[in-house]
N, C-alpha and C positions, 0 to 999 in steps of 0.2 A: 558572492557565494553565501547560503544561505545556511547554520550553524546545526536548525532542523525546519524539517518539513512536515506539516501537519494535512492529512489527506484524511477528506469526508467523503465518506460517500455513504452517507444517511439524509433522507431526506426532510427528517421530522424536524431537524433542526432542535428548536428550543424543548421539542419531545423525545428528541434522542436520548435512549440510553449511554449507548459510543460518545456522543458528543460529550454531554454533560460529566462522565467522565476525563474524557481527553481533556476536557477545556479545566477541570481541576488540576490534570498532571501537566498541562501548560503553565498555569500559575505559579503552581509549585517549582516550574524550571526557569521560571525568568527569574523567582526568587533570588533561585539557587544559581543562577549564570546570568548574571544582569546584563553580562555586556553579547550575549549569543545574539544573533539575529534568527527570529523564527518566520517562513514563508507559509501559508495557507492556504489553500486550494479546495476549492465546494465543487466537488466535479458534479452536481445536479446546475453549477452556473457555468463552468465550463467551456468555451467553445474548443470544443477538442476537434484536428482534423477527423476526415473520414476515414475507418481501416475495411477499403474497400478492394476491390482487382486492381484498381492502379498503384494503393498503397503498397500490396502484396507483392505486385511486380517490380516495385522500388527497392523495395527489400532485397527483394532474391538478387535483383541486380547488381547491388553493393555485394551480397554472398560469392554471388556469382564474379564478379570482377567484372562485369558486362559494363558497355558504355549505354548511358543515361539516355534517353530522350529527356526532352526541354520538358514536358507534362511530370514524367518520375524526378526531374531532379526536382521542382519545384512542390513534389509531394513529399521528396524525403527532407528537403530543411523545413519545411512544416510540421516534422515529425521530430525531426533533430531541436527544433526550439522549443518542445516541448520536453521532449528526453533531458534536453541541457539544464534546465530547471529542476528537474527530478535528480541531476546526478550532481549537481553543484552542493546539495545539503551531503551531509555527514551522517544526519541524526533523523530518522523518520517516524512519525507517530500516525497510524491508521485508525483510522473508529468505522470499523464497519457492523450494520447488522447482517445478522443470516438472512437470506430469502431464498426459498424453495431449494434447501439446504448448502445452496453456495452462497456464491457476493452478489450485491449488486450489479446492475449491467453496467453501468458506469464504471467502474472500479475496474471490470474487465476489459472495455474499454480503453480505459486509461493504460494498464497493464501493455495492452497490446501495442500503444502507439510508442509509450516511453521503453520498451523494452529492444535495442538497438543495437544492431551488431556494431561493434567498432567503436559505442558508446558507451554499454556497459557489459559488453559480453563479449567471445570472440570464436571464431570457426575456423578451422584449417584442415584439408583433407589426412592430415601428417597428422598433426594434436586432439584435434577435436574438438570439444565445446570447453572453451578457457572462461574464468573472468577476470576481471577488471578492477573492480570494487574489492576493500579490504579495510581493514579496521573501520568499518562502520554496523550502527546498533541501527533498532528495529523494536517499535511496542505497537504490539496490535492489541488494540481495544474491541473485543469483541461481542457480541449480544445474540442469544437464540431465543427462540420461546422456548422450547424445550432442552433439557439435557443430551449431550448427545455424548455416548460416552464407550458404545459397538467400535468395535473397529472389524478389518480383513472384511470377509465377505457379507457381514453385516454393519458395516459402516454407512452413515449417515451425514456425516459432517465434512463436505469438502469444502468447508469455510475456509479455516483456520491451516488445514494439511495444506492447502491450495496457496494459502497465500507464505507459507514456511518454503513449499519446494521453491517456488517463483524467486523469494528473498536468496535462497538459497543459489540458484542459476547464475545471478546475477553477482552472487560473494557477500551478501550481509546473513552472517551466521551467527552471529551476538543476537539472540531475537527475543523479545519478553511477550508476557502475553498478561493480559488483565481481561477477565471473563464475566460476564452480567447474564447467569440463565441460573434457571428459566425463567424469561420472563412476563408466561402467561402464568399466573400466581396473583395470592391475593396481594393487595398493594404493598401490605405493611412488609409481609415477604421479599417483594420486588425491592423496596427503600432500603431495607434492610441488607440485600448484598446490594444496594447500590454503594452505601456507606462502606462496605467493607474492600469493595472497588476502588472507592475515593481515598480509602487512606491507605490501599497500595500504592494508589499512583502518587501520592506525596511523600510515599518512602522511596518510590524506585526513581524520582525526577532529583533530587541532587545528587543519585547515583547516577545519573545514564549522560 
């Protein structure tokens, strides 16, 4: 079990804004918690299964109570070993940028596969949609070029709302946010709440 989980899904790497900060509020937590264990995950390196028609029909068949074919059972522990790594950490840190005002396709991706009935969420025709997960935190690092700050019927940003409801489904409702916009700006601009990113996330990492 893993103490936290750090999920990229920027692909600029050492150009990331996401990154570059997360990787400060990393530092700052092993400081702070020397003996945690942190797991990493570059989902542009990823081999994530496929969430295709077989995957889909895997799924519903667990929903469903259905019995397996030998192809869906072998799709859903391909999917369950990946979930089980995502549900073993306590402690989750996201650096995502916006693009074309949501996430990454990876990230979505990833959502889709590790998102698992019986894993970390539950269905019953009686109860309804339960979770699982509880006393666990949640910091997303996030980056736009621009402000996005509309909401209701001029809303722009299903970045961040997107990735709140999802944490939420699943039961981590402790959620922080550290925010880098806008940042098409001039440099000095951009450095400038980089810095003041960087020493959020060295206040909020031997709190989380």
């Amino acid at each position: 079990m893993s103490d936290l989980l750090h999920i990229e899904a920027s692909p600029h790497k050492s150009r990331s804004h996401t990154i570059e900060v997360a990787r400060s509020f990393l530092g700052a937590y092993r400081a702070a918690h020397p003996g945690h264990v942190i797991d990493e995950i570059d989902l542009w390196a990823a081999a994530l299964p496929p969430f295709d028609a077989d995957t889909i029909d895997a799924k519903f068949a667990v929903v469903r109570r259905q019995e397996f074919s030998a192809a869906q059972a072998a799709r859903w522990e391909a999917l369950r070993a990946v979930s089980r790594r995502f549900n073993a950490a306590d402690r989750y840190v996201f650096s995502v940028p916006m693009w074309n005002f949501g996430i990454p396709y990876p990230l979505k991706h990833y959502i889709d596969v590790v998102t698992l009935v019986g894993e970390n969420w539950t269905w019953s025709k009686a109860a309804g949609y339960g979770t699982i997960f509880s006393h666990r935190k949640a910091l997303l690092v996030c980056a736009s070029a621009t402000e996005h700050t509309a909401s209701g019927a001029d809303a722009s940003d299903f970045q961040k709302p997107y990735l709140r409801r999802w944490l939420r489904f699943i039961g981590v409702t402790d959620v922080h946010e550290i925010v880098v916009a806008p940042t098409l700006d001039e440099p000095a601009a951009v450095a400038a709440r980089k810095a003041l990113a960087t020493a959020e996330a060295a206040r909020l990492a031997p709190l989380f």
